[in-house]
GULOLO-890678 format. One record per atom (N, C-alpha, C): x, y, z. Coordinates in steps of 0.1 Angstrom, whole numbers, padded with zeros to 4 digits, always signed. Each point is the difference from the previous one (the first is absolute). Example, Ala and Ser with C-alpha at 12.3 -4.5 7.8 and 13.67 -1.06 7.14 Angstrom:
2
+0132-0057+0078;-0009+0012+0000;+0009+0012+0000;-0004+0011-0007;+0009+0011+0000;-0008+0011+0008;
REM end
This chain:
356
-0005-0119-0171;+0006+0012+0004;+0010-0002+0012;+0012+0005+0002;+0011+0000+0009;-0002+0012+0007;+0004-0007+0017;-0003+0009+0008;+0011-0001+0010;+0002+0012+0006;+0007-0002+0011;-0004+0000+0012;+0005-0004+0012;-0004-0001+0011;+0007+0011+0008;-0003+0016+0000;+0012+0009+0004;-0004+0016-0001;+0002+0004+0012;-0009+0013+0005;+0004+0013-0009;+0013-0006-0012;+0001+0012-0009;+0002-0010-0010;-0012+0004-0008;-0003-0006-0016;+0005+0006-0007;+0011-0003-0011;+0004+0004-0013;-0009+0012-0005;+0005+0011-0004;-0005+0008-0005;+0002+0008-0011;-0003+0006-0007;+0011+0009-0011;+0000+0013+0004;+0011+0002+0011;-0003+0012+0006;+0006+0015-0011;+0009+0000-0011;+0005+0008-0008;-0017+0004-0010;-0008-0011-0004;-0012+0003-0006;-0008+0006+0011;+0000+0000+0012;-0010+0005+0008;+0002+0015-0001;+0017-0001+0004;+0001+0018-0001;-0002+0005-0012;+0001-0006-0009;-0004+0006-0017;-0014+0007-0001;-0010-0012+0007;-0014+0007+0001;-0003+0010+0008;+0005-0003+0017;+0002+0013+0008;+0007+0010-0003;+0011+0003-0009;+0004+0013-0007;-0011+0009-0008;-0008-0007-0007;-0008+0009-0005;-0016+0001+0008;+0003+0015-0002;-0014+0004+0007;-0012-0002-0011;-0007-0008+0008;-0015-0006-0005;-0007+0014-0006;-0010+0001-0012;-0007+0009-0003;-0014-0006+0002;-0010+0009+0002;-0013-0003+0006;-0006-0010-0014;+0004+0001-0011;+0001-0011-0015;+0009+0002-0004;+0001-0015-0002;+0010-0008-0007;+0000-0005-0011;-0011+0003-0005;-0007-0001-0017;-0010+0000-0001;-0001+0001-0013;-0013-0001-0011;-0002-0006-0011;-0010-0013-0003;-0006-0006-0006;-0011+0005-0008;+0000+0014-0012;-0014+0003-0009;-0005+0006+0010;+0008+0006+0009;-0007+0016+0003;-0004-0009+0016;+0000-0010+0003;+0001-0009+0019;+0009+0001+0008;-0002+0003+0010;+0019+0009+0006;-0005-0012+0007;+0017-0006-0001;+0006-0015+0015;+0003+0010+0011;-0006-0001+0012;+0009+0011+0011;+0008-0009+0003;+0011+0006+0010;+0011-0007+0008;-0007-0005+0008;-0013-0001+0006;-0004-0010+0014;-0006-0014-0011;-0003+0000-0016;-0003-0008-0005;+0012-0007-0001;+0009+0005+0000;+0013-0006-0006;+0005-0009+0014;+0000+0006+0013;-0002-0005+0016;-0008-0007+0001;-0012-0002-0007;-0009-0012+0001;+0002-0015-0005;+0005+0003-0013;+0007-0009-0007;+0010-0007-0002;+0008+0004+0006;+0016-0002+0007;-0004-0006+0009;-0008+0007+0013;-0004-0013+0008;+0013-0001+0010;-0002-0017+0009;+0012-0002+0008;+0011+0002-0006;+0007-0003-0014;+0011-0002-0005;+0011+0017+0001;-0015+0010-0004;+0006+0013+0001;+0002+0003+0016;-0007+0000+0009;+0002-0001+0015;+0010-0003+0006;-0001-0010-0003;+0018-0011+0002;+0017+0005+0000;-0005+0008-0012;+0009+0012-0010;+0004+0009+0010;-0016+0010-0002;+0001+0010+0012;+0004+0000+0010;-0002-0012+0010;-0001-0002+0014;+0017+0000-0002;+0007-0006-0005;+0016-0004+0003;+0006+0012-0005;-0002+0005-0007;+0008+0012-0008;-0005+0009+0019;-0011+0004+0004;+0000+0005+0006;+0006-0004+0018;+0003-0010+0003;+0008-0006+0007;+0010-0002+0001;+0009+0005-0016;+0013-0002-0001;+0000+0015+0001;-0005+0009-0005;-0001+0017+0001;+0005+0003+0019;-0014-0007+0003;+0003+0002+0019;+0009-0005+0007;+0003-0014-0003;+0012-0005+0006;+0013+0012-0006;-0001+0005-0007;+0015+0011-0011;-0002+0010+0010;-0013+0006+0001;+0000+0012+0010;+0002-0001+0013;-0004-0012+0003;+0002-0003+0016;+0014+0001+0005;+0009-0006-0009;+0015+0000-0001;+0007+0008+0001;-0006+0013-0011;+0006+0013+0002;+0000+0008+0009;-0019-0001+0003;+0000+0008+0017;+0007-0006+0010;+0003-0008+0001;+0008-0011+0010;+0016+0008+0000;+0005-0003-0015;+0015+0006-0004;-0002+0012+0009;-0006+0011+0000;-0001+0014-0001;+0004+0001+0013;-0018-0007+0009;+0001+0003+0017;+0020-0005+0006;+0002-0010-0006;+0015-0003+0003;+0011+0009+0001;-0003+0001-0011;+0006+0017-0005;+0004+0011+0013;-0014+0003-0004;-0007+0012+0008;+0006-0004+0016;-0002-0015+0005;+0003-0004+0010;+0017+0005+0005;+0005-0004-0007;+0018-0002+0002;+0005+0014-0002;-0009+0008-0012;+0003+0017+0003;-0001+0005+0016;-0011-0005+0004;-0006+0005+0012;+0011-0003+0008;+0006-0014-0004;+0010-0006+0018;+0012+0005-0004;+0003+0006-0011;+0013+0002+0000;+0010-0008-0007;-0006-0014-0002;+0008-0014-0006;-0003+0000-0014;+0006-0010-0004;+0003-0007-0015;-0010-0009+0001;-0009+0002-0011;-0009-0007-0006;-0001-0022+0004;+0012+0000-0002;+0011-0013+0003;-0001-0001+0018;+0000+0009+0006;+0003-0003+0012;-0012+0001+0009;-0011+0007-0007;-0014+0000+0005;-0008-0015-0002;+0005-0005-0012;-0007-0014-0003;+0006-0008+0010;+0014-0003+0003;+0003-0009+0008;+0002+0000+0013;-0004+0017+0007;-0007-0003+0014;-0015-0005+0000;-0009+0007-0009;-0013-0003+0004;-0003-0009-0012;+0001-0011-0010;+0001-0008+0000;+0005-0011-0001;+0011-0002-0009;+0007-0013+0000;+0004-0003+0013;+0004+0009+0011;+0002-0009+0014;-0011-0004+0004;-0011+0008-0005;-0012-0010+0011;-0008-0011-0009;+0008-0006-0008;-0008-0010-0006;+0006-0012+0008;-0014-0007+0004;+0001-0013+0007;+0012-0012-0011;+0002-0012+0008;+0007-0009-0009;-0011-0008-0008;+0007-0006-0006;-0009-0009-0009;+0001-0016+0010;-0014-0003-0006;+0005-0013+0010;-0003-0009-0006;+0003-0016+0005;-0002-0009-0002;-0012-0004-0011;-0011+0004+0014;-0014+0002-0004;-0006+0004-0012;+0008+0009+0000;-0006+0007-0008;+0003-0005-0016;+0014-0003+0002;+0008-0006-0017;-0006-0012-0004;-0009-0005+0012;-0008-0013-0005;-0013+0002-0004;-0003+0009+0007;-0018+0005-0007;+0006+0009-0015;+0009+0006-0001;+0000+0002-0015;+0004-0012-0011;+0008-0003+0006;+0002-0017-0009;-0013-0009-0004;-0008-0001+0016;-0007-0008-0006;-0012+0010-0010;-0001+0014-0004;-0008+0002-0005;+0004-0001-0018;+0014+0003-0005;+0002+0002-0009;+0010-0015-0004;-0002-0009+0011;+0006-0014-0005;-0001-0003-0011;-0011-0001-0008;-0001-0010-0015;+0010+0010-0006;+0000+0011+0004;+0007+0015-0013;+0010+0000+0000;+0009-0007+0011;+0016-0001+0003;+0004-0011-0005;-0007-0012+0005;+0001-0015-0008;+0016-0001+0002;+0002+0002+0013;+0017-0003+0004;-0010+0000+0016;+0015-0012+0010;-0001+0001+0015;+0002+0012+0007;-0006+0001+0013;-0002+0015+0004;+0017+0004-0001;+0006-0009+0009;+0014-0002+0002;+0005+0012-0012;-0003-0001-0010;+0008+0000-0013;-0004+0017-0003;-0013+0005+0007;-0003+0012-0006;-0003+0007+0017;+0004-0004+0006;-0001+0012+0013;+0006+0007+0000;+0012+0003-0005;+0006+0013-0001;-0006+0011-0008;-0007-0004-0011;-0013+0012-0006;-0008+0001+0007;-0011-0016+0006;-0006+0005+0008;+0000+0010+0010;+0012+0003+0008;+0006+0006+0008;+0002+0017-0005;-0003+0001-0008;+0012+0013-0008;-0018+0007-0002;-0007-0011-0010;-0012+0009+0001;-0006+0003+0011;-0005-0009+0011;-0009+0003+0010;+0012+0012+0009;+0014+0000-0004;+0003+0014+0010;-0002+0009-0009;+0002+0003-0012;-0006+0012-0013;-0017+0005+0005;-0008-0010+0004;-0012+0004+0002;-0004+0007+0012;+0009-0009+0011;-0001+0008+0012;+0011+0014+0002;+0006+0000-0008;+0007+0016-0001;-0009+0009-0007;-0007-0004-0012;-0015+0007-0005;-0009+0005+0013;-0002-0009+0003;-0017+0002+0011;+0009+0008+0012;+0016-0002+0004;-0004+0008+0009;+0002+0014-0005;+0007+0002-0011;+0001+0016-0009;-0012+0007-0003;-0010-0010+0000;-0013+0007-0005;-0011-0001+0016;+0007-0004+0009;-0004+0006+0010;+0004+0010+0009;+0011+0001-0002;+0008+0011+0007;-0005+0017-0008;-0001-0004-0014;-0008+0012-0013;-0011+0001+0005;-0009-0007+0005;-0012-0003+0006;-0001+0018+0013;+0010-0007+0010;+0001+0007+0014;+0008+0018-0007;+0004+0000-0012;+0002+0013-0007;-0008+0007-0005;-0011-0006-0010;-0007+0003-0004;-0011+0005+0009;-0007-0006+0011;-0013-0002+0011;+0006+0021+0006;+0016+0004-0003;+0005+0011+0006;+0006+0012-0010;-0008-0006-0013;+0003+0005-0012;-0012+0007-0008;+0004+0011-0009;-0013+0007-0007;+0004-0005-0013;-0008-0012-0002;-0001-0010-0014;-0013+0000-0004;+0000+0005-0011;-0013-0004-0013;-0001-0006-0010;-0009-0007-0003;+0001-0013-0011;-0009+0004-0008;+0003+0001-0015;-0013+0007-0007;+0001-0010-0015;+0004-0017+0006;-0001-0006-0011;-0015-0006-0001;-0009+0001-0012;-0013-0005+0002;+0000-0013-0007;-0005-0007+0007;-0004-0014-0001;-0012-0004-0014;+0006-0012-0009;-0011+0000-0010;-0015-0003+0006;-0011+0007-0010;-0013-0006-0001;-0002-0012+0004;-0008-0004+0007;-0003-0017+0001;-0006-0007-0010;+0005-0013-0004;-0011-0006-0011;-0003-0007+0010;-0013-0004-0003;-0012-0014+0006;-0003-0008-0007;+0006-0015+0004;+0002-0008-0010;-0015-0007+0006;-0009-0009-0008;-0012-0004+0002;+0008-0016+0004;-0007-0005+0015;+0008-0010+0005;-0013-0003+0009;-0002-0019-0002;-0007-0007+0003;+0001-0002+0016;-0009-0004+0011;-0003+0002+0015;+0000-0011+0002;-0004-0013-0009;-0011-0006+0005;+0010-0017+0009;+0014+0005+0005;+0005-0008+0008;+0003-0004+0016;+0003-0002+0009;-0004-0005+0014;+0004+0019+0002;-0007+0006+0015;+0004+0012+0000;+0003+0005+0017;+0003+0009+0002;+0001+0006+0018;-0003+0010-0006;-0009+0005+0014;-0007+0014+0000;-0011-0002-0008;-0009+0013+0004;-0012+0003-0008;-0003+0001-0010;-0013-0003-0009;-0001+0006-0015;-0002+0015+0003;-0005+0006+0009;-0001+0015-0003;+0013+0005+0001;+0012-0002+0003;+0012+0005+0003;+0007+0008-0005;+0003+0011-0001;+0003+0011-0010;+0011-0004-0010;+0008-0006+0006;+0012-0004-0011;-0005-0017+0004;+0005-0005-0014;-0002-0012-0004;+0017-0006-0007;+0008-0007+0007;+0013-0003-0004;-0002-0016-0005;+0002-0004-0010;+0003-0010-0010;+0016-0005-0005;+0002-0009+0012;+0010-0008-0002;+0003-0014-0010;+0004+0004-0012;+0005-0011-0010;+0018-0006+0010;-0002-0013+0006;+0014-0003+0006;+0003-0017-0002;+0006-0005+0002;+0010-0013-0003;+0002-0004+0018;-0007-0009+0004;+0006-0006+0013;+0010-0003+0003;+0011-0007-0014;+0014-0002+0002;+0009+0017-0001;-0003+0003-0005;+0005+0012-0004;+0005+0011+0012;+0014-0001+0003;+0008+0007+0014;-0006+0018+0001;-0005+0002-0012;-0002+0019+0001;-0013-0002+0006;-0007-0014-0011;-0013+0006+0009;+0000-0005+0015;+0008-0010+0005;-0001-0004+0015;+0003+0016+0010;+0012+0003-0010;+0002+0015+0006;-0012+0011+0004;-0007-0002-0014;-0008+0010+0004;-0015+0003+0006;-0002-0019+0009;-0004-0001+0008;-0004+0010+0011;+0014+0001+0008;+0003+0009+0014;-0008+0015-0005;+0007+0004-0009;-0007+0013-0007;-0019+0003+0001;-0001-0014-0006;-0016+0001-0002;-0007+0003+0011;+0009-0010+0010;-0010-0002+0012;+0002+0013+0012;+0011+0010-0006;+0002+0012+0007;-0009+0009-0005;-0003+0002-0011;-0012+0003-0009;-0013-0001+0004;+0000-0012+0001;-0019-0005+0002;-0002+0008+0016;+0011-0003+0011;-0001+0002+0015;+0000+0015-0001;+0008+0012-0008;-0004+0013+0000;-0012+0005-0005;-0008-0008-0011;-0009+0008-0004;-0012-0003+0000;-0001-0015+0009;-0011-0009+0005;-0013+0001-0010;-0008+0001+0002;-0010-0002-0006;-0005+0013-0014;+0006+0004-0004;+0005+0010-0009;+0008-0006-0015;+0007-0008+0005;+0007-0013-0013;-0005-0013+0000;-0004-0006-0012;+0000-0012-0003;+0007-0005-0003;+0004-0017-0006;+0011-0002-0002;-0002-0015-0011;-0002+0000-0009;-0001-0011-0004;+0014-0010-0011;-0008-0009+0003;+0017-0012-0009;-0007-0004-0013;+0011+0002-0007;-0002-0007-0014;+0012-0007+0001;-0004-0015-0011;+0014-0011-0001;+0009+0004-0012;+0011+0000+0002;+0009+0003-0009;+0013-0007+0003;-0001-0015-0006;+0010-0006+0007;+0012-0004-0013;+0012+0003+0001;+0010+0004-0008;+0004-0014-0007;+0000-0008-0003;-0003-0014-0005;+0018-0003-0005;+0005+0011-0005;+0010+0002-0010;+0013-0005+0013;-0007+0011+0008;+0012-0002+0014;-0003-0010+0011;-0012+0001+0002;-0003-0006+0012;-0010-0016-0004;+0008-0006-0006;-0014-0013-0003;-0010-0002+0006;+0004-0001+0013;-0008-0007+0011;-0011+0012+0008;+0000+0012-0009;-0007+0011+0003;-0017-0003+0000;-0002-0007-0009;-0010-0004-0009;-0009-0007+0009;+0004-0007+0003;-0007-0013+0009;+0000+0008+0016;+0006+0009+0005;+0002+0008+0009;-0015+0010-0002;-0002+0003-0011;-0010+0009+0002;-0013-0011+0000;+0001-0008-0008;-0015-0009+0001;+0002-0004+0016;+0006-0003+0003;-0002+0002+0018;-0004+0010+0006;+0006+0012-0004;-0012+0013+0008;-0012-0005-0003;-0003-0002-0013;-0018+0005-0001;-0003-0008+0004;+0006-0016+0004;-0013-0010+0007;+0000+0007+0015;+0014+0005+0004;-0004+0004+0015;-0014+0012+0000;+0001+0006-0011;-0014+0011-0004;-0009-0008+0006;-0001-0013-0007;-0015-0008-0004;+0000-0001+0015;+0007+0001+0007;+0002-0006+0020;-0004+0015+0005;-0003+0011-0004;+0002+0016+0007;+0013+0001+0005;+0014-0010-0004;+0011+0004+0010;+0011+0003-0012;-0001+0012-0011;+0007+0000-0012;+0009+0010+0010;-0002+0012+0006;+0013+0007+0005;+0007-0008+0008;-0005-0010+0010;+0010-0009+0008;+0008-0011-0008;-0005-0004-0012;+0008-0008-0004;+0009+0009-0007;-0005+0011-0009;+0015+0008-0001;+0010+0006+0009;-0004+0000+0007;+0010+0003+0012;+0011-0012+0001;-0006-0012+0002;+0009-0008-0002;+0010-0003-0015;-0006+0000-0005;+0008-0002-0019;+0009+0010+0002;-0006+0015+0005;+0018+0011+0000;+0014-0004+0010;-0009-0006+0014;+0010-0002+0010;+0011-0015-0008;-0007-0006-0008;+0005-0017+0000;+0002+0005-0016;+0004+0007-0012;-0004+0006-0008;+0009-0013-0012;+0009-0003+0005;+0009-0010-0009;-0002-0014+0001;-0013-0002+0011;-0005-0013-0003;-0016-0002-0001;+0001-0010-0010;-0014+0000-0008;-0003-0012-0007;+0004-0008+0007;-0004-0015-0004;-0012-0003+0005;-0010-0011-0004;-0012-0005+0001;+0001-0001+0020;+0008-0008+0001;+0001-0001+0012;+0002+0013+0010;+0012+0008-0004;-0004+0014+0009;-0012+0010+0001;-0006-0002-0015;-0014+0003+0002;-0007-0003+0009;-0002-0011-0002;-0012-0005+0009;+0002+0001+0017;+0016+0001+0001;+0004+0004+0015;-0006+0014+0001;+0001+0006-0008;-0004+0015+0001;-0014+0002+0004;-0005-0011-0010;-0019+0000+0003;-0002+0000+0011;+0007-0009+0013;+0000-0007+0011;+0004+0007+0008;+0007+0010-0002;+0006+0012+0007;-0010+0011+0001;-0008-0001-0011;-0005+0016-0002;-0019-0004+0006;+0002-0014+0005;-0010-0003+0004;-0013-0006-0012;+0004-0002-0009;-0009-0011-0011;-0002-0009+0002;-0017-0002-0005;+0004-0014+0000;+0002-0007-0014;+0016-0005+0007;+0011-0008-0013;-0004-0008-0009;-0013-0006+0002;-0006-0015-0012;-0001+0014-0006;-0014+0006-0001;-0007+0006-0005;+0011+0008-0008;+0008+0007+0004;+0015+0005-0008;+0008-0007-0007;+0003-0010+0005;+0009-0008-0011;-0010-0003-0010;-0017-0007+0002;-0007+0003-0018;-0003+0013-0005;+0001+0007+0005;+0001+0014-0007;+0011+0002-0014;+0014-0002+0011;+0010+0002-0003;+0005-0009-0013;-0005-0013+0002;+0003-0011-0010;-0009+0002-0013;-0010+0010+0000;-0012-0003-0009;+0007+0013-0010;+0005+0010+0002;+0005+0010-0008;-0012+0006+0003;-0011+0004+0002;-0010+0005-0004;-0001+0016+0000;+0013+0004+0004;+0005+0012+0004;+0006+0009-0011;+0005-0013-0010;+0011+0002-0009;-0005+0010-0010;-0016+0004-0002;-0004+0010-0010;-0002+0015+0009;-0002+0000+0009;+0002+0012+0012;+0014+0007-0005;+0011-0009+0003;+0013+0002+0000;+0002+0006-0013;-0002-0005-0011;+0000+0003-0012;-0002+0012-0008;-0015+0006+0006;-0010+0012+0001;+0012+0010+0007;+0003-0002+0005;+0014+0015+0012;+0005-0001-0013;+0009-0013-0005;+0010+0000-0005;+0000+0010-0012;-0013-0001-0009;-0001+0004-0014;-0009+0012+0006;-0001+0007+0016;-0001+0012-0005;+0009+0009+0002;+0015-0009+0009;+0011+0010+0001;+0005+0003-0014;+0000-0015-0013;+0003+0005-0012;-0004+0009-0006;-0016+0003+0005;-0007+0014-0004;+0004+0009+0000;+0005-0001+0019;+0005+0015+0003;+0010-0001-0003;+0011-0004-0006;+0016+0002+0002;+0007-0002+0006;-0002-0006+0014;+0006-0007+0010;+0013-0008-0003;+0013+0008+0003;+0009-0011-0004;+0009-0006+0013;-0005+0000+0011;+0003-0002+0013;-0004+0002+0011;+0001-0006+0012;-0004+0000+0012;+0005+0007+0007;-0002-0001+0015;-0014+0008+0000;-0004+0015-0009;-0014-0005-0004;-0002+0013-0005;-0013+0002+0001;-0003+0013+0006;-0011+0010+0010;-0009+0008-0009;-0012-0003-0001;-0009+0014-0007;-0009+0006+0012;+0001+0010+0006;-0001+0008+0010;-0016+0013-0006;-0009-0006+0002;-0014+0007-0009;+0006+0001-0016;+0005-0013+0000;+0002+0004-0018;+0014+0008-0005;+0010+0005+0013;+0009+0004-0001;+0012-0010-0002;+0011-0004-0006;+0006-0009-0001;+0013+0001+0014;+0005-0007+0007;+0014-0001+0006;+0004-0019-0006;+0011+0004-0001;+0011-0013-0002;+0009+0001+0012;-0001-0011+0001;+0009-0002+0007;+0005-0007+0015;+0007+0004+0010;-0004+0000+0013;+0007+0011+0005;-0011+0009+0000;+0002+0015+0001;+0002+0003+0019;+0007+0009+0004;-0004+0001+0012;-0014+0010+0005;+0001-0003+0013;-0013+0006+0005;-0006+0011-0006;+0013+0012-0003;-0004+0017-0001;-0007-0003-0016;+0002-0011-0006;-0001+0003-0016;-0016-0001-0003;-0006-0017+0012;-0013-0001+0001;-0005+0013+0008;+0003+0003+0007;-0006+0016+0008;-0004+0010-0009;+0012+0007-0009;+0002+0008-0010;-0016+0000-0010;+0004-0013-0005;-0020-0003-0007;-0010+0001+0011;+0000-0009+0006;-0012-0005+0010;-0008+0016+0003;+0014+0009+0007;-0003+0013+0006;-0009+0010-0013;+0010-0005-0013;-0007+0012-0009;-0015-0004-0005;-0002-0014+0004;-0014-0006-0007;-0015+0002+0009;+0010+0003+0014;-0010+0001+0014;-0004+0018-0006;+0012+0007-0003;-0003+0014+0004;-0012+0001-0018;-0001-0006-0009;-0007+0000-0006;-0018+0000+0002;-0006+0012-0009;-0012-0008-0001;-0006-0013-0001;-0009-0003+0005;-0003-0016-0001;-0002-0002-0019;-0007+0012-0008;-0001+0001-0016;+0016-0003-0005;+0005+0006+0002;+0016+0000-0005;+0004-0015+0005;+0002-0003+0010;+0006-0012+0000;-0010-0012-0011;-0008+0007-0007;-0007-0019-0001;+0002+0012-0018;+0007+0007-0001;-0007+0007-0014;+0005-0012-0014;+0011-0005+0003;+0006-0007-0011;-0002-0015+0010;-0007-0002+0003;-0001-0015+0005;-0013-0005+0004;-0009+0006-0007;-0018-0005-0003;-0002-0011+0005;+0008-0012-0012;+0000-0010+0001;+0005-0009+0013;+0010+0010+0001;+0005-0006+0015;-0009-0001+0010;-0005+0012+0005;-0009+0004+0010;-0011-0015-0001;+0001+0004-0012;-0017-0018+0003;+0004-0012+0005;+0012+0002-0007;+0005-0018+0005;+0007+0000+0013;+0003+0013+0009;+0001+0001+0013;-0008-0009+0011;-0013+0001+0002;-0009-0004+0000;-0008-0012+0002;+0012-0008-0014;-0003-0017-0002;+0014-0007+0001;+0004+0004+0013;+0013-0011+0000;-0007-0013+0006;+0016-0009-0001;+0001-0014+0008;-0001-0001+0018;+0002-0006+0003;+0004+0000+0019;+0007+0012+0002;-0009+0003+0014;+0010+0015+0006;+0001-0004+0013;+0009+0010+0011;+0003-0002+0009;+0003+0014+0008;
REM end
């Protein structure tokens, strides 16, 4: 199976809205007098229909967010008396910062294999997007400071959740009793998921002992060769109790992964390195690795990072509000409801690997 390494997965977003156009009937057929309901039909679809929903519904929000954005502007420049044109370019385009240096090299080096030309050769796009972006973020902050002084109502409802059944049983942080349980399928080479690192760990420090957090291997073979042998180094650091410290290191050092940087890693994260390098040399890891791999084929997984949040799916490297958005709605749930489509989940909570 081909996968990407990339926080927006290919989608068929024209089929998604095909389904979302029609309103679901409580049955959807009959089989000799056996009605299928629509939640059978939700059951059976599974991640793949979720996937569907979740983007059609993200492309819906991001459309409305836009418009209320357009409007408050609107509304704004009526208010001052100006041209629409002349309101953007006091309160944003003059206050967008410059683009810098810095910054055209952290985007280079993230999308380097994708350009496969010298930076030299493509900084003038690089340049053109990262200022397109920061004219975005500051337009949708300035709509921000309109809105917070604005009478705006949002009455787009968000799809049903599916709960995809998704195995625990890998190194973990936080408790087994923890009301939300987050299951990270991620690639140590893989730049979204280094990204969505920072995220996690803003995550775990807001909702402290309330989130769990566990890793599954999903290392991209197609992209990343040296991914592979990267993860059989996490689990022997497992076999050490030091699997979060040695990943800590593989994201910071993320493009090197030779035998030898390994074992500097071990040495770093405090191993001890014999005992790690026969770990490491023996494969014995290599059917662990395997087990993730053929259950992301289960689930559908066609890229990293990708998040099941009590069985809820995110792709991606979503920012903070998006893990909040679930987290919050799974907290404000019954403890029955959150586990109602995830039985199986719930047990194997329970029986993970190393925690911390």
């Amino acid at each position: 199976m081909i996968r990407t390494c990339s926080y927006l997965v290919a989608i068929a977003f024209l089929a998604a809205f095909s389904v979302m156009a029609q309103e679901p009937r409580e049955t959807v057929a009959k089989v000799d007098g056996e009605n299928i309901s629509a939640q059978d039909l939700r059951d059976a679809a599974g991640v793949s229909l979720s996937r569907l929903e979740d983007a059609t519904y993200r492309l819906k929000q991001q459309a409305l967010q836009s418009l209320i954005e357009d409007r408050l502007l609107s509304h704004e420049a009526r208010r001052r008396n100006v041209s629409l044109e002349s309101l953007i370019k006091t309160e944003i385009t003059s206050k967008v910062g410059a683009v810098t240096p810095q910054e055209i090299d952290a985007l280079y080096e993230i999308y380097e294999k994708r350009w496969q030309k010298p930076e030299s050769e493509v900084e003038g796009q690089l340049r053109s997007l990262l200022l397109e972006q920061k004219i975005k973020v500051r337009r949708h902050e300035f709509a921000q400071t309109l809105q917070a002084n604005a009478k705006v109502s949002v009455y787009l409802d968000s799809p049903a959740p599916v709960r995809a059944v998704v195995g625990v049983d890998g190194p973990s942080r936080g408790p087994a009793s923890a009301a939300v349980t987050i299951v990270e399928f991620e690639d140590f080479q893989c730049p979204f998921c280094k990204r969505a690192q920072d995220i996690m760990e803003q995550v775990l420090a807001r909702y402290k002992d309330r989130v769990r957090m566990v890793h599954r291997d999903l290392p991209l073979r197609t992209l990343h060769p040296a991914s592979w042998k990267a993860h059989e180094a996490g689990r022997c650091a497992e076999e050490q109790g030091k699997f979060w410290e040695y990943r800590a290191l593989l994201y910071k050092n993320a493009s090197g992964a030779s035998p030898e940087q390994l074992n500097n890693y071990a040495s770093q994260a405090g191993l001890n390195v014999s005992d790690f390098t026969k770990c490491l040399d023996s494969d014995k890891f290599n059917a662990v690795i395997q087990k993730d791999e053929d259950e992301a084929n289960r689930l559908g997984i066609q890229g990293t990072p990708f998040f099941f949040i009590n069985g809820r799916l995110l792709s991606g490297a979503q920012p903070e509000s998006e893990f909040v958005r679930i987290i919050e709605d799974e907290l404000n749930k019954p403890r029955t409801d959150r586990g109602s489509k995830t039985s199986e989940v719930d047990k194997t909570f329970h029986n993970s690997g190393s925690s911390q």
